[in-house]
MMTF fields as JSON, N, C-alpha, C and O atoms, coordinates in Angstrom:
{
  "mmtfVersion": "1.0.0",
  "mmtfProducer": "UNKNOWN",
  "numBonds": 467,
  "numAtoms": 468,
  "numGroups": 117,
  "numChains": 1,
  "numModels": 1,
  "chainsPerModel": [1],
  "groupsPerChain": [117],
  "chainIdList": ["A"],
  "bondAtomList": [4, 2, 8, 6, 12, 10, 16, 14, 20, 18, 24, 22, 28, 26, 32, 30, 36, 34, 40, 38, 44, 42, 48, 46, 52, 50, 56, 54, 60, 58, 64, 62, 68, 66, 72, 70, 76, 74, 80, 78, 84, 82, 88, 86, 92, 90, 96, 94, 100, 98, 104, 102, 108, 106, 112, 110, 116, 114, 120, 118, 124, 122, 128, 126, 132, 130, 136, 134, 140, 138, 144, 142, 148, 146, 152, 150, 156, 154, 160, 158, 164, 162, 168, 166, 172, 170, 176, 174, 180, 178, 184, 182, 188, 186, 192, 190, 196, 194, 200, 198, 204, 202, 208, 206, 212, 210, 216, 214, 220, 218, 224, 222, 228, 226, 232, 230, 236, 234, 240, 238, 244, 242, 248, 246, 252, 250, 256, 254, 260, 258, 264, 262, 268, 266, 272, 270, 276, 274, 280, 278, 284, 282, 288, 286, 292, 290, 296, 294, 300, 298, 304, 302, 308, 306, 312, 310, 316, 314, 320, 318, 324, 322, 328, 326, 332, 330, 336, 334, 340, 338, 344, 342, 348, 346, 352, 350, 356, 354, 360, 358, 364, 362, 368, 366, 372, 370, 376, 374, 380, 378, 384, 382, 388, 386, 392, 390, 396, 394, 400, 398, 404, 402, 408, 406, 412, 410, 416, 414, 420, 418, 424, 422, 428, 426, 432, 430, 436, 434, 440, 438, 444, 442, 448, 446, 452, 450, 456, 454, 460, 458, 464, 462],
  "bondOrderList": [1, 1, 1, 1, 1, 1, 1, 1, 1, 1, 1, 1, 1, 1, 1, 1, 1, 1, 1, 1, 1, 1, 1, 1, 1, 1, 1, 1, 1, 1, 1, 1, 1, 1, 1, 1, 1, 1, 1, 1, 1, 1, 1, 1, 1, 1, 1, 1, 1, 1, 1, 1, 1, 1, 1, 1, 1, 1, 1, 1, 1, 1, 1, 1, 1, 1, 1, 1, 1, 1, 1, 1, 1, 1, 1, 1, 1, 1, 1, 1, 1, 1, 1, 1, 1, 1, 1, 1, 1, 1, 1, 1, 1, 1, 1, 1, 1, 1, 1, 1, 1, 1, 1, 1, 1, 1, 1, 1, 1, 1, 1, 1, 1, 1, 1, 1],
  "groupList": [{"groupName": "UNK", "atomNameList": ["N", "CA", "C", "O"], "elementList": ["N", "C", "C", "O"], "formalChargeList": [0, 0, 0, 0], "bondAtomList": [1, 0, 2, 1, 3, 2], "bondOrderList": [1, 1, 2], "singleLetterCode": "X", "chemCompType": "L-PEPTIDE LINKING"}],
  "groupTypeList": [0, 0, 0, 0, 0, 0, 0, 0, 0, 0, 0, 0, 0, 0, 0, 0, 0, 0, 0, 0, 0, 0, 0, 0, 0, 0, 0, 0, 0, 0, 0, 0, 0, 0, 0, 0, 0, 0, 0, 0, 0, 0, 0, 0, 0, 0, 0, 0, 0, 0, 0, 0, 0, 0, 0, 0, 0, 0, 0, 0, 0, 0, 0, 0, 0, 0, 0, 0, 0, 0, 0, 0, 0, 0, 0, 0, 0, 0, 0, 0, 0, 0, 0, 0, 0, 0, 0, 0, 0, 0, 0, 0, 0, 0, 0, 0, 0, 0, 0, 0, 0, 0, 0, 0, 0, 0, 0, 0, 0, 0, 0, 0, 0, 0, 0, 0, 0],
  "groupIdList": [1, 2, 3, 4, 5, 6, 7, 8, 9, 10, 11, 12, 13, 14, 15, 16, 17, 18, 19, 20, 21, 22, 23, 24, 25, 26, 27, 28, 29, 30, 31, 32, 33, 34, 35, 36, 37, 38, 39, 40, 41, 42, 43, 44, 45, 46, 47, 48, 49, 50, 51, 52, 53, 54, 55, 56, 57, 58, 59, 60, 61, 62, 63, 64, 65, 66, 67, 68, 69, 70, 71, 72, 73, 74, 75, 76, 77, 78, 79, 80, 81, 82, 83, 84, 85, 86, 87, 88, 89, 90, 91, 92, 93, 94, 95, 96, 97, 98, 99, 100, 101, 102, 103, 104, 105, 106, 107, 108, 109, 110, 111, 112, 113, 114, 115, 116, 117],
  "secStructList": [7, 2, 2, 2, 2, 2, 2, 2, 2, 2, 6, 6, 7, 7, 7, 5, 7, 7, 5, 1, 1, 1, 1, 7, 6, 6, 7, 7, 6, 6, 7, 1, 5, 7, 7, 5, 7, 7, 7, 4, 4, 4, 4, 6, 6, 6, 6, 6, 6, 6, 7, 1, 7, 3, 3, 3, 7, 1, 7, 1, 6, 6, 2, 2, 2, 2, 2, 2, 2, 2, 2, 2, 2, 6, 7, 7, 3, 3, 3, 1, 1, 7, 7, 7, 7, 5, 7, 6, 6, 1, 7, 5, 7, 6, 6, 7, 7, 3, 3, 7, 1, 1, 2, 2, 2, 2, 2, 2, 2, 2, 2, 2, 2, 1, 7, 7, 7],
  "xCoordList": [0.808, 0.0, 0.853, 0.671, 1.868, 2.976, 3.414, 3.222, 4.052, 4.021, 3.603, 4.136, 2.329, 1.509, 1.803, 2.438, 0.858, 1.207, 2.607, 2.977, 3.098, 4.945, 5.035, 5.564, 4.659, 4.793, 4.211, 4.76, 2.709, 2.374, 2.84, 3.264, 2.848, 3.436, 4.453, 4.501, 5.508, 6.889, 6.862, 7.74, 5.941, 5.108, 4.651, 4.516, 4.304, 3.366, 2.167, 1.448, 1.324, -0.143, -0.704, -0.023, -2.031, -2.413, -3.318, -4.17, -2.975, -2.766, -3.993, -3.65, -5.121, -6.079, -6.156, -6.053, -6.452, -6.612, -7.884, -8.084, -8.612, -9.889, -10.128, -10.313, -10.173, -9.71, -11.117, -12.053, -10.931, -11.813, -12.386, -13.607, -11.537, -11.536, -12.4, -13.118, -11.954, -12.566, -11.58, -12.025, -10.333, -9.011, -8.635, -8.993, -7.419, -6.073, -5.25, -4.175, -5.103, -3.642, -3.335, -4.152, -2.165, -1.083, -1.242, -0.888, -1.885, -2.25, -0.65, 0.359, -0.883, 0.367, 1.023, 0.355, 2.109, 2.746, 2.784, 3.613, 2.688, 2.595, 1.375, 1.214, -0.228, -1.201, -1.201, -0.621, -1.937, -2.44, -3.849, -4.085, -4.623, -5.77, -5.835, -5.482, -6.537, -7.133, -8.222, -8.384, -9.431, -10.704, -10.808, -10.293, -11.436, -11.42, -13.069, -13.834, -13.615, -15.092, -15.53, -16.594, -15.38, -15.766, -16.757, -17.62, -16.571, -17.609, -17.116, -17.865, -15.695, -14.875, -14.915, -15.227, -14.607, -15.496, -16.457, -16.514, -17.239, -17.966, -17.56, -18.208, -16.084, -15.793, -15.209, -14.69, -15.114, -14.911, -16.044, -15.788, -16.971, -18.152, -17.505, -17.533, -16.974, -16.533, -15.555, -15.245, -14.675, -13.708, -13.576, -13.025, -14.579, -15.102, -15.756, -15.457, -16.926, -17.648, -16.89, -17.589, -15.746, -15.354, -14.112, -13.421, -14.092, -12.614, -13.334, -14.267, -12.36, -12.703, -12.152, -12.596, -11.06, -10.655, -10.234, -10.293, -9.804, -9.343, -8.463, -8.592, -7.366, -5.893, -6.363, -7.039, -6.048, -5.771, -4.31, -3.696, -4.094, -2.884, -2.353, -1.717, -2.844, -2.832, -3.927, -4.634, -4.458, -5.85, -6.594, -7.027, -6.492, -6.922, -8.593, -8.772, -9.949, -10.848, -11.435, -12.135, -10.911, -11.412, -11.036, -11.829, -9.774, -9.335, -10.657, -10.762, -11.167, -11.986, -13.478, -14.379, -13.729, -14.812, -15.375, -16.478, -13.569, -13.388, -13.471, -13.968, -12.978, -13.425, -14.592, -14.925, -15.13, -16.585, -17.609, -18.366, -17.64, -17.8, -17.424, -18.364, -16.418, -16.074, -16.73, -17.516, -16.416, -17.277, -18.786, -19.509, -19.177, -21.188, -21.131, -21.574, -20.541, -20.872, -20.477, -20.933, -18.982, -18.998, -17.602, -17.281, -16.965, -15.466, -14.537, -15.175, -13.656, -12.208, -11.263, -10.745, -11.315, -10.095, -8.893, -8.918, -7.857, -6.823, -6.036, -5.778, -5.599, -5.298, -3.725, -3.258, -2.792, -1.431, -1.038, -0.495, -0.879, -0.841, -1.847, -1.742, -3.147, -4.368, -4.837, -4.306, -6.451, -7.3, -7.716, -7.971, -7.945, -8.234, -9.821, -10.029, -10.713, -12.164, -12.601, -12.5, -13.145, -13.446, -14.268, -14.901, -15.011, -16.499, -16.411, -15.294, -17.613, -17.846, -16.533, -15.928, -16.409, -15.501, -14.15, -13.302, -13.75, -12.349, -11.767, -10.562, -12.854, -12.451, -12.734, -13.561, -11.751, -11.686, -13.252, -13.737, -13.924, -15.301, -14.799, -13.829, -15.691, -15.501, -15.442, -14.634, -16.506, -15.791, -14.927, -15.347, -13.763, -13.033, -12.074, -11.876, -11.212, -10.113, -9.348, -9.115, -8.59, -7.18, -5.729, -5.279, -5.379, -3.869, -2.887, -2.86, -2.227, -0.654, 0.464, 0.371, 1.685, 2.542, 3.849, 4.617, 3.831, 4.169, 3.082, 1.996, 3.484, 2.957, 2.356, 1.166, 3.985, 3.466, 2.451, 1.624, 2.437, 1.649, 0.045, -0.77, -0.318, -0.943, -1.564, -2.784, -1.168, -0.999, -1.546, -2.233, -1.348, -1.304, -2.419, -3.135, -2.594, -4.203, -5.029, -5.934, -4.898, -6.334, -6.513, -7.629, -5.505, -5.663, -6.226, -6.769, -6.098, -6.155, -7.993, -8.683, -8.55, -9.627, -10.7, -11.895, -10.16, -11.357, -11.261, -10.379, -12.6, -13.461, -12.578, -11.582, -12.672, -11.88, -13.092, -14.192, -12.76, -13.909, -13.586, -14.418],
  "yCoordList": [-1.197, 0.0, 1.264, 2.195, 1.224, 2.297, 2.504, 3.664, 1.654, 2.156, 2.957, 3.889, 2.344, 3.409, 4.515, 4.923, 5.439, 6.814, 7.286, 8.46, 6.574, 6.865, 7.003, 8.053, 6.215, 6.131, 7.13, 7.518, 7.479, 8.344, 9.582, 10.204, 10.095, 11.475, 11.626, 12.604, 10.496, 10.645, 11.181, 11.963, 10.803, 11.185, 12.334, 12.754, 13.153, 14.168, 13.943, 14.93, 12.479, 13.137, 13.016, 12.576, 13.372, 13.595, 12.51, 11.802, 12.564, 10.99, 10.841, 10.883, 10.703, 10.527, 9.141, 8.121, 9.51, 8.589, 8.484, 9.134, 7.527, 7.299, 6.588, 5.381, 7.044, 6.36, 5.875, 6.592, 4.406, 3.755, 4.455, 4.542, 4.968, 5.58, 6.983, 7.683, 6.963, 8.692, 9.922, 11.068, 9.663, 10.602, 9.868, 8.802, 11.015, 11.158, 10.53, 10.372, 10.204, 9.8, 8.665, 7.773, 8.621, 7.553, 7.045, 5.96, 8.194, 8.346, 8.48, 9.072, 7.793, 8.027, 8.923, 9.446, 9.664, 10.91, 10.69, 11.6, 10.469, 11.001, 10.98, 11.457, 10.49, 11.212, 13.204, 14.036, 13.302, 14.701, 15.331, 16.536, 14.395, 14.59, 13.515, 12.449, 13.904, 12.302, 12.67, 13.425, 12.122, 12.155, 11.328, 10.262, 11.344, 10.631, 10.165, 11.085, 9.01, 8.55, 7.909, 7.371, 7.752, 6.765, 5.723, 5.534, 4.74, 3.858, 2.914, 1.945, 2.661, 1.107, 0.848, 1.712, -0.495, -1.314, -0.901, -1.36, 0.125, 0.784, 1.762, 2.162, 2.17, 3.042, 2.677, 3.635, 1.445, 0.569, 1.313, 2.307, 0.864, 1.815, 3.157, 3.374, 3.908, 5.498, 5.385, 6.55, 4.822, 3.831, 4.226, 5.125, 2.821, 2.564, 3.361, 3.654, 4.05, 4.936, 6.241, 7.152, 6.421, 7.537, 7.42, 8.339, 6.133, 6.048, 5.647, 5.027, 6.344, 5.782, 4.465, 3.779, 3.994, 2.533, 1.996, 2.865, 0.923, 0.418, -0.452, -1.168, -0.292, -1.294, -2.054, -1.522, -2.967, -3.823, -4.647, -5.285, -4.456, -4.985, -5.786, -5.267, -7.484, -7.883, -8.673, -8.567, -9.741, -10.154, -10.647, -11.725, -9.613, -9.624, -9.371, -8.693, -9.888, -9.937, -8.211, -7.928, -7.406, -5.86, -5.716, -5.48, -5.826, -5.802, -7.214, -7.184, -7.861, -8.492, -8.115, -8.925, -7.103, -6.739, -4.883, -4.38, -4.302, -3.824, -4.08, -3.384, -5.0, -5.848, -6.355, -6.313, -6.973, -7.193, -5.811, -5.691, -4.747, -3.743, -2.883, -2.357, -2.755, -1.935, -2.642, -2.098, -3.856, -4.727, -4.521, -4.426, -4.465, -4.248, -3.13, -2.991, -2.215, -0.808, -0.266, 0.724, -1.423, -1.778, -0.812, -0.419, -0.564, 0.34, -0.555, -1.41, -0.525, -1.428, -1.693, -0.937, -2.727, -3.385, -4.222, -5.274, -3.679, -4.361, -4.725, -3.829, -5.965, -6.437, -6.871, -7.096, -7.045, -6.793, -7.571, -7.052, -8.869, -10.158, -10.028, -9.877, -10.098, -10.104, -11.581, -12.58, -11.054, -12.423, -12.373, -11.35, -13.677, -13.895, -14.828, -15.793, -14.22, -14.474, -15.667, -15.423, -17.088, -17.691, -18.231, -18.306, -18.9, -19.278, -20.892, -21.326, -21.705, -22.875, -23.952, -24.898, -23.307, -24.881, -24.506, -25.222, -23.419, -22.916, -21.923, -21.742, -21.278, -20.212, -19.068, -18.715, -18.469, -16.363, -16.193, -16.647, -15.353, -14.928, -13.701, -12.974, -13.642, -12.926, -11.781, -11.097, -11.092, -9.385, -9.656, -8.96, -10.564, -10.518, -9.684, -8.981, -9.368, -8.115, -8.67, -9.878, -7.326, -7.619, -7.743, -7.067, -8.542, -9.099, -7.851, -7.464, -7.485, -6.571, -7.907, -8.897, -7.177, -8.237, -7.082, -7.588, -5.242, -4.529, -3.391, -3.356, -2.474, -1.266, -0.76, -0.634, -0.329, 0.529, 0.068, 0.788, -1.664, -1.988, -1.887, -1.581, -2.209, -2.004, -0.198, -0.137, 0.57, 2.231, 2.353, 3.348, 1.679, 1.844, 1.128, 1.366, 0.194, -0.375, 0.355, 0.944, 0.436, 1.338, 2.667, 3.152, 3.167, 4.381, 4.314, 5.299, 3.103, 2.695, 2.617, 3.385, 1.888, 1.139, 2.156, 1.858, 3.623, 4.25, 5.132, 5.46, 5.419, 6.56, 7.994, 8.229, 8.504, 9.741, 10.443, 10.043, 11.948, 13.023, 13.926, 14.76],
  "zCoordList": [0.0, 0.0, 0.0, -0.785, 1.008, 0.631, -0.611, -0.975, -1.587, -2.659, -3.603, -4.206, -3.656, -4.393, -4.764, -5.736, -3.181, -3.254, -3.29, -3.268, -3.328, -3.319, -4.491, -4.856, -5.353, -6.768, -7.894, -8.925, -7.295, -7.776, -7.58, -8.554, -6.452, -6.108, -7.013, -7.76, -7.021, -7.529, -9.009, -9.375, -9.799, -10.879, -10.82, -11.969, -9.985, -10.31, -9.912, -10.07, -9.169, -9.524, -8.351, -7.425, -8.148, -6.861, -6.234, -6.769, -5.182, -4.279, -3.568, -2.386, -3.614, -2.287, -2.022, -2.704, -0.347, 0.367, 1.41, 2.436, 0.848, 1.693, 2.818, 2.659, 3.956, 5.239, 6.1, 6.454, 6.308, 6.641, 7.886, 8.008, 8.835, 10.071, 10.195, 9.481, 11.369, 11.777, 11.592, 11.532, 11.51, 11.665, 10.744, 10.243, 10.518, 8.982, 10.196, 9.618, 11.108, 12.101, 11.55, 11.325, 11.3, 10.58, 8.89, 8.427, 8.16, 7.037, 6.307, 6.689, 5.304, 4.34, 4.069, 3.176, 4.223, 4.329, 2.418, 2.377, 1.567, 0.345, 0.114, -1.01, 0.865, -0.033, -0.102, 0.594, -1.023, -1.032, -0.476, -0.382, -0.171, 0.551, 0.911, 0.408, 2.273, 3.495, 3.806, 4.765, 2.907, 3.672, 4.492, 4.155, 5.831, 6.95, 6.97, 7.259, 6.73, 6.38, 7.678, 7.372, 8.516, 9.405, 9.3, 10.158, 7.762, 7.57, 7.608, 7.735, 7.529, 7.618, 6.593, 5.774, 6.18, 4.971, 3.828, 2.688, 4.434, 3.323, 2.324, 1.357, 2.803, 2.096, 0.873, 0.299, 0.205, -0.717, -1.644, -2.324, -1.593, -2.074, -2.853, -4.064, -1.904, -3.029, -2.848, -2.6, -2.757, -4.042, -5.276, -5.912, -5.527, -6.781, -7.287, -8.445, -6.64, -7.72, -7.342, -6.897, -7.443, -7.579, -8.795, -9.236, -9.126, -9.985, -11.615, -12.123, -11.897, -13.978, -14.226, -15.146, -13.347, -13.263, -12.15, -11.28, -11.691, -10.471, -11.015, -12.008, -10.111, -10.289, -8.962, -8.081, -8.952, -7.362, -7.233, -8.087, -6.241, -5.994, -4.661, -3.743, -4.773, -4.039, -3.997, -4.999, -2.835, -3.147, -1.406, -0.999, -0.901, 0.574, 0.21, -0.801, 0.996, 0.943, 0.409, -0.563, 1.33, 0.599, -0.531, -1.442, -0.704, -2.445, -3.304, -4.53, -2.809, -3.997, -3.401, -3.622, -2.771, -2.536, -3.448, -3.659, -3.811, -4.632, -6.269, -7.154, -6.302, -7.556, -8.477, -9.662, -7.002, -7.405, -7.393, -8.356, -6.292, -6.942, -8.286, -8.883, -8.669, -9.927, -10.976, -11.752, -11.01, -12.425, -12.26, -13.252, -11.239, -11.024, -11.712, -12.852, -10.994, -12.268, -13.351, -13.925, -13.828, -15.043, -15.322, -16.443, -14.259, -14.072, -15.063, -15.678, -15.228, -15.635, -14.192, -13.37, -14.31, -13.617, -13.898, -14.537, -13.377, -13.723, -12.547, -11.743, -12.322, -11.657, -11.537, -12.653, -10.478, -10.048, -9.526, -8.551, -9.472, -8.418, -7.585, -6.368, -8.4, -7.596, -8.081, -8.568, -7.573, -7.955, -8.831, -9.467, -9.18, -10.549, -10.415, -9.68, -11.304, -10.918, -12.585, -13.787, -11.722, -12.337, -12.643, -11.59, -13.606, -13.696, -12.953, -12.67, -12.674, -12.006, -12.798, -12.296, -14.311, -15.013, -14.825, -15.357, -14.103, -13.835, -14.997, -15.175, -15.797, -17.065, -16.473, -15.632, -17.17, -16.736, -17.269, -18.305, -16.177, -16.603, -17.624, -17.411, -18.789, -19.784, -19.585, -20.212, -18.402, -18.229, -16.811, -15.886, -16.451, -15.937, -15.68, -16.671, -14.596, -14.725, -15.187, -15.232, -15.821, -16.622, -15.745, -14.82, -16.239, -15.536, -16.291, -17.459, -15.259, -15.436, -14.936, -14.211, -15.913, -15.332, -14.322, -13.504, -14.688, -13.81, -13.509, -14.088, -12.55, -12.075, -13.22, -13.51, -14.185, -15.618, -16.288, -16.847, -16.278, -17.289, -16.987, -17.858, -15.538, -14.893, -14.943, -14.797, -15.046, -14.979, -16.769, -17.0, -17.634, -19.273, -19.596, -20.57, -18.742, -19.26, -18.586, -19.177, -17.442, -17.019, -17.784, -17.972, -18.164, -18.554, -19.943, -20.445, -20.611, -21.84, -21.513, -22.183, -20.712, -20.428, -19.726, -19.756, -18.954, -18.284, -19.443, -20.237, -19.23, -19.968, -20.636, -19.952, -21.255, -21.622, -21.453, -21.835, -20.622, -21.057, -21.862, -22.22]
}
């Protein structure tokens, strides 16, 4: 999770961070904003409907609760040594997320895949 915003900043771009909690205390010293939500878990929710795509990285239960949100509303996902979502016969479900094999590549598909305004 450190990475990330490390990564981005290092780039140039601006970093938010949506905090499950009530307080910014021990919030990532490279985001650029810390909204502080006090919903826990729910804040997965505006997440997703706040992003034109979602990378995941990793495959801890919130990260596939992210997942399965972004695809309901039909976001792009791309995925980073995440999970990989399969139908009953063991095949990639067809609007499945997309596999990165780095960060960049990961960073080039989504960008490739969300919406342009």
């Amino acid at each position: 999770m450190a990475a990330v915003p490390a990564g981005a900043r290092s780039a140039g771009g601006l970093v938010i961070g949506i905090r499950p909690g009530s307080t910014r205390d021990d919030a990532n010293p490279d985001l650029s904003a810390v909204p502080a939500t006090n919903m826990g878990e729910a804040r997965n929710t505006i997440l997703v409907w706040s992003a034109d795509a979602v990378i995941v990285v990793g495959g801890s239960w919130g990260t596939l609760s992210e997942v399965a949100l972004a695809r309901w509303r039909g976001a792009p996902v791309i995925t980073l040594g995440g999970w990989q979502i399969l139908d009953a016969e063991g095949h990639p479900l067809l609007d499945a997320p997309r596999s990165a094999a780095t960060p960049r590549d990961a960073v080039d598909l989504a960008l490739s895949a969300a919406p342009s305004d």
